[in-house]
Backbone as CSV, one residue per row, in Angstrom:
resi,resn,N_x,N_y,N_z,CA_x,CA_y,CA_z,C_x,C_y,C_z
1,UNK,56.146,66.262,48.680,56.922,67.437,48.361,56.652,67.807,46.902
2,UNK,56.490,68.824,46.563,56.335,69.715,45.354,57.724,69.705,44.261
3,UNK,57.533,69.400,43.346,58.489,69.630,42.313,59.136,70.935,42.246
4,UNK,58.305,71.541,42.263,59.698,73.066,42.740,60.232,73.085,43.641
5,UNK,59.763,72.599,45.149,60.551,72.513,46.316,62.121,71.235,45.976
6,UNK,61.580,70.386,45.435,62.729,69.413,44.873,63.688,70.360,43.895
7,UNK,63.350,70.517,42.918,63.853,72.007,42.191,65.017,72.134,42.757
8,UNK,64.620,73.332,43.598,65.226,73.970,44.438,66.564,73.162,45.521
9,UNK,66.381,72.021,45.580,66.989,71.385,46.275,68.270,71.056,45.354
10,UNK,67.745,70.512,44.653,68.759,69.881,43.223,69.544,70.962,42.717
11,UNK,69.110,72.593,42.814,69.718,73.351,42.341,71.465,73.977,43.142
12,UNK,70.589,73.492,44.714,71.455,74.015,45.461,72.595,72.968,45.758
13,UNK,72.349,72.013,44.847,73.629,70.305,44.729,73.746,70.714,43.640
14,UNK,73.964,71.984,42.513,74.133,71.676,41.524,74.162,70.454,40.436
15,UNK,73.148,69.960,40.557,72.501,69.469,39.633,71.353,69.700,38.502
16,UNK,71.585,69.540,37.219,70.775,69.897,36.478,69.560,69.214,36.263
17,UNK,68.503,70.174,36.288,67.061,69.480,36.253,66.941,68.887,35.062
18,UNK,66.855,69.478,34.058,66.626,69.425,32.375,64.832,69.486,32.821
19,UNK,64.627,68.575,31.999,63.225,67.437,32.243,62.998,66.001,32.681
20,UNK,63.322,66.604,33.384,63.565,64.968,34.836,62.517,64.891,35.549
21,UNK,62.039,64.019,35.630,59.934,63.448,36.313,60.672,63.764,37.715
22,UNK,59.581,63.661,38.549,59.665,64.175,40.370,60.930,62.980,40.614
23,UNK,60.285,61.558,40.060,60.923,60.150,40.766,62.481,60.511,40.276
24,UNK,62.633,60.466,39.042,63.960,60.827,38.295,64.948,61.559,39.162
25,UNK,64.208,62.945,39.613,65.238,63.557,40.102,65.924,63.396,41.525
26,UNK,64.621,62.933,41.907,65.217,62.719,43.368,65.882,61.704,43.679
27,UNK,66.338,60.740,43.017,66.922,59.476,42.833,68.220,60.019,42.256
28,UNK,68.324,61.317,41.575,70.001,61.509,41.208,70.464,62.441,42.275
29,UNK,69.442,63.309,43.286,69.689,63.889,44.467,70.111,62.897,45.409
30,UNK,69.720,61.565,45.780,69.849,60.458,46.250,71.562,59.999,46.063
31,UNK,71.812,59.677,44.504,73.185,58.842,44.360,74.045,60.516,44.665
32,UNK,73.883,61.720,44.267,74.844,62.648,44.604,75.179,62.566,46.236
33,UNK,74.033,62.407,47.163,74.237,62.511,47.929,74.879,61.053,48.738
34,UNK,75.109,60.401,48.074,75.586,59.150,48.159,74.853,57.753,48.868
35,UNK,73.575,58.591,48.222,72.528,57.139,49.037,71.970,56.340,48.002
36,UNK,71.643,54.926,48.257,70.793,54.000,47.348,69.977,54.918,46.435
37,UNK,69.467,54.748,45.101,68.427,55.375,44.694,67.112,54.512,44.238
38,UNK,66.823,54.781,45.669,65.716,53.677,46.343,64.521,54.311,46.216
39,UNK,64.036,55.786,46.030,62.937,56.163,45.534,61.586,55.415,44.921
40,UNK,60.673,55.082,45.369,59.653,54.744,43.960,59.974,53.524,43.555
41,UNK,61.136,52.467,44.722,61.335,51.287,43.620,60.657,50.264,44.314
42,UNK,59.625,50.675,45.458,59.009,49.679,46.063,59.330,49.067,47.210
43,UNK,60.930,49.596,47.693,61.486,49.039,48.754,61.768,49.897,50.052
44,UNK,60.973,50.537,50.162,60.632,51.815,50.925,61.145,51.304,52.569
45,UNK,60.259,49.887,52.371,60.626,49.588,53.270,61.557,48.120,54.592
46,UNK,62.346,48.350,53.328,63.889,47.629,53.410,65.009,48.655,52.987
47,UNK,64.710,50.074,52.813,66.018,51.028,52.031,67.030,51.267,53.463
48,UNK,66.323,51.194,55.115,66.971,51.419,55.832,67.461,53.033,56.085
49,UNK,66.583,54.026,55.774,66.848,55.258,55.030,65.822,56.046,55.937
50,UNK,65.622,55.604,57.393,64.165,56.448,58.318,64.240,58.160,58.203
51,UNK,65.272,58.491,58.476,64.927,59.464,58.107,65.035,60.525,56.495
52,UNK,64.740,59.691,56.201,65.113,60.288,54.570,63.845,61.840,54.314
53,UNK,64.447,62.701,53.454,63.428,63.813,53.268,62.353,63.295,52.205
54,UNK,62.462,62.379,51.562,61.221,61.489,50.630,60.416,60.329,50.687
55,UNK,60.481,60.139,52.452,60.038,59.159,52.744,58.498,59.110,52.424
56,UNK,57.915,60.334,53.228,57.183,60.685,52.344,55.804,60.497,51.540
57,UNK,56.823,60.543,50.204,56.091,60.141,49.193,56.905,58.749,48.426
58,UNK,57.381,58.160,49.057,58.045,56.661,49.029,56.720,55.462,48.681
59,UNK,57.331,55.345,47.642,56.465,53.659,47.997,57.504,52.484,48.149
């Protein structure tokens, strides 16, 4: 997924982007939405999270 498409996502959770890296943000889209912020931390696959929209690009 594209950083503006994330963008866009974060905008519509009111959350502020600032200058937040791709991993950054989607990991505070993650705890808003009240999930692990399991992004990028390697545990892709133990997060228990199948259908997640960042699976992805998960490692």
């Amino acid at each position: 997924m594209k950083v503006q498409d994330i963008k866009e996502i974060a905008q519509k959770m009111a959350i502020h982007c600032g200058k937040l890296k791709k991993g950054e943000l989607i990991r505070l889209i993650q705890v808003t939405e009240g999930n692990n912020a399991c992004f990028d931390s390697g545990q892709s696959s133990q997060c228990g999270q199948q259908g997640c929209l960042w699976a992805e690009d998960c490692n």
